[in-house]
N, C-alpha and C positions, 0 to 999 in steps of 0.2 A: 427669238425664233430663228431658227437655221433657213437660210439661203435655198428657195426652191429652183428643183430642175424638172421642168414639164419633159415627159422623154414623148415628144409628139412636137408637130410643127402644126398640128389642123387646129383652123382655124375656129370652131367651136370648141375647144378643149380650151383654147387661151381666153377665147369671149368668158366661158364660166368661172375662171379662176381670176380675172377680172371685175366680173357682179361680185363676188365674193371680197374682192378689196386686198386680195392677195398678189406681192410684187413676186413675179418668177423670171426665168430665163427658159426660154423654150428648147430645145437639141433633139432632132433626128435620132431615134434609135436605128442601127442598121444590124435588123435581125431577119434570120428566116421564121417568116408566121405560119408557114405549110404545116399543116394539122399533121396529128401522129395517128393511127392507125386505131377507128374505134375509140377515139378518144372523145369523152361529152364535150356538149358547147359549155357546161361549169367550169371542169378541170380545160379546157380548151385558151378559157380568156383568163384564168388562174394562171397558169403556166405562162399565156406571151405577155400576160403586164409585170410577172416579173421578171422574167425573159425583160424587156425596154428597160426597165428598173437598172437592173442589175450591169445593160449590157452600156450603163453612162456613168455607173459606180467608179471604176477606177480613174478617168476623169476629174470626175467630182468628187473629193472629201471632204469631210466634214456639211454635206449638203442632205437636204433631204428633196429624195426625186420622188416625183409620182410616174408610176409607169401604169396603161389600161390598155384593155381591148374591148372591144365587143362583138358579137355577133346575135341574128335572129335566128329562130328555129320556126320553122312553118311546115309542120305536120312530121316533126321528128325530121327534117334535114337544117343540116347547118346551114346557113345561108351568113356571107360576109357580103360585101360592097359590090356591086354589080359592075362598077366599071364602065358602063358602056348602056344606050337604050334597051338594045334584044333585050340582056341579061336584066333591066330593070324592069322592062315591060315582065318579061316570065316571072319577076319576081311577087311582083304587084299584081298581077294576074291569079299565083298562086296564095297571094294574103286575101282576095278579097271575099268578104261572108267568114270570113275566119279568124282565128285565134292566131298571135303571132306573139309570141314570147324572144325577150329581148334580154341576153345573157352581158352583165357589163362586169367586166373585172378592174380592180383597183389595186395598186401594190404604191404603196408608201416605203419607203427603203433609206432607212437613217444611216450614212455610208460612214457616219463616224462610228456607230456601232455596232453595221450589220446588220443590226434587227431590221425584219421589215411585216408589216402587215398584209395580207392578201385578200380580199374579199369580191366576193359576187353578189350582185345584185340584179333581181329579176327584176322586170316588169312586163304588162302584158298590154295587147293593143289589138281590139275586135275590129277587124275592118269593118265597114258597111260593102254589100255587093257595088259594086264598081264595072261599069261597062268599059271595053274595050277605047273607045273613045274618050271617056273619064281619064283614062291610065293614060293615053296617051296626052292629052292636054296637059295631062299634071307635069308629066315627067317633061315636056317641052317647056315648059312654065317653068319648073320649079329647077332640074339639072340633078335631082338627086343621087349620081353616079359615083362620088362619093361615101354615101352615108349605108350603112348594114340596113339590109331592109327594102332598101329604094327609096324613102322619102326622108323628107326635112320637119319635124315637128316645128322647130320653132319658125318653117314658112308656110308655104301651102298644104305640106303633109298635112295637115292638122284638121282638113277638109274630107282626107279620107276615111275616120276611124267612125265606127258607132260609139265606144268606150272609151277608158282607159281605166287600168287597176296597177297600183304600185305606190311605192311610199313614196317616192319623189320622181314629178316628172322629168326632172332634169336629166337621169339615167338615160333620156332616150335621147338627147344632145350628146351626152359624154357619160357623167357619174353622180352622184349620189350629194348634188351637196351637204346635206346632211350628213354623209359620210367622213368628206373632206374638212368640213370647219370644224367637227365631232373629234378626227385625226391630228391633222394639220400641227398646229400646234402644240403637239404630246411628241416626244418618240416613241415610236411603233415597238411594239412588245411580239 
């Protein structure tokens, strides 16, 4: 198996490829993520994991890098990482009672031979109605400032959803294990 390059330094992207029992090396891609003009959240997180992929390729030969993004969509707007309370609180404010679909893209990139694979994967997360005081508690508790969306599934997030639907819940830490052990080990076509 070829030598992985995680093109991300966050810390639940390295947690998951760890449960998985896979040795990597982590690297900072240093790309601009600024969305294009009318562009979906599919082709959006298609585009910047290979964008990371690509932008640690010359770097690294003969490796094979994983590059990802993700973003939520909450009533047809993109929504990435809030940054900051305001922007989590409005974010979470605008998830709650509602449908939040979560666009994760994955690019596998074999830089001995170019090829790479690129895939999206959805998942979907029903809020429950959540009071202003709820959202606030959380996001002091939990700091989800970080993460697309505003919460943490694998911490307190997991407090706020009525549901979940999707092949694998890992997608909403990072990606698809299924994905990645399904890949990983293959050169991408």
């Amino acid at each position: 198996m070829k030598s992985i390059i995680l093109a991300s330094t966050s810390t639940y992207r390295q947690a998951l490829l760890k449960k998985l029992g896979l040795p990597f090396l982590a690297v900072a891609p240093n790309i601009d993520e600024s969305p294009i003009l009318n562009e979906s959240a599919q082709a959006l997180v298609m585009r910047l994991s290979h964008a990371k992929a690509n932008a640690l390729s010359a770097q690294y030969s003969q490796h094979l890098i994983i590059g990802s993004d993700q973003v939520c969509v909450i009533d047809n707007k993109i929504m990435g990482k809030p940054h900051n309370f305001d922007n989590a609180f409005q974010q979470l404010k605008s998830a709650s009672g509602n449908k939040v679909t979560f666009y994760t893209g994955l690019c596998l990139l074999d830089t001995e031979t170019d090829k790479f694979n690129v895939q999206c994967e959805l998942f979907h997360v029903h809020f429950r109605q959540l009071s202003d005081a709820e959202i606030t508690n959380y996001l002091l508790k939990d700091e989800p400032y970080q993460c697309a969306g505003s919460f943490k599934s694998e911490g307190l997030g997991i407090s706020l959803f009525e549901r979940l639907e999707g092949r694998d819940p890992n997608t909403l830490v990072w990606a698809s294990a299924y994905f990645i052990t399904r890949n990983v080990t293959s050169t991408p076509s």
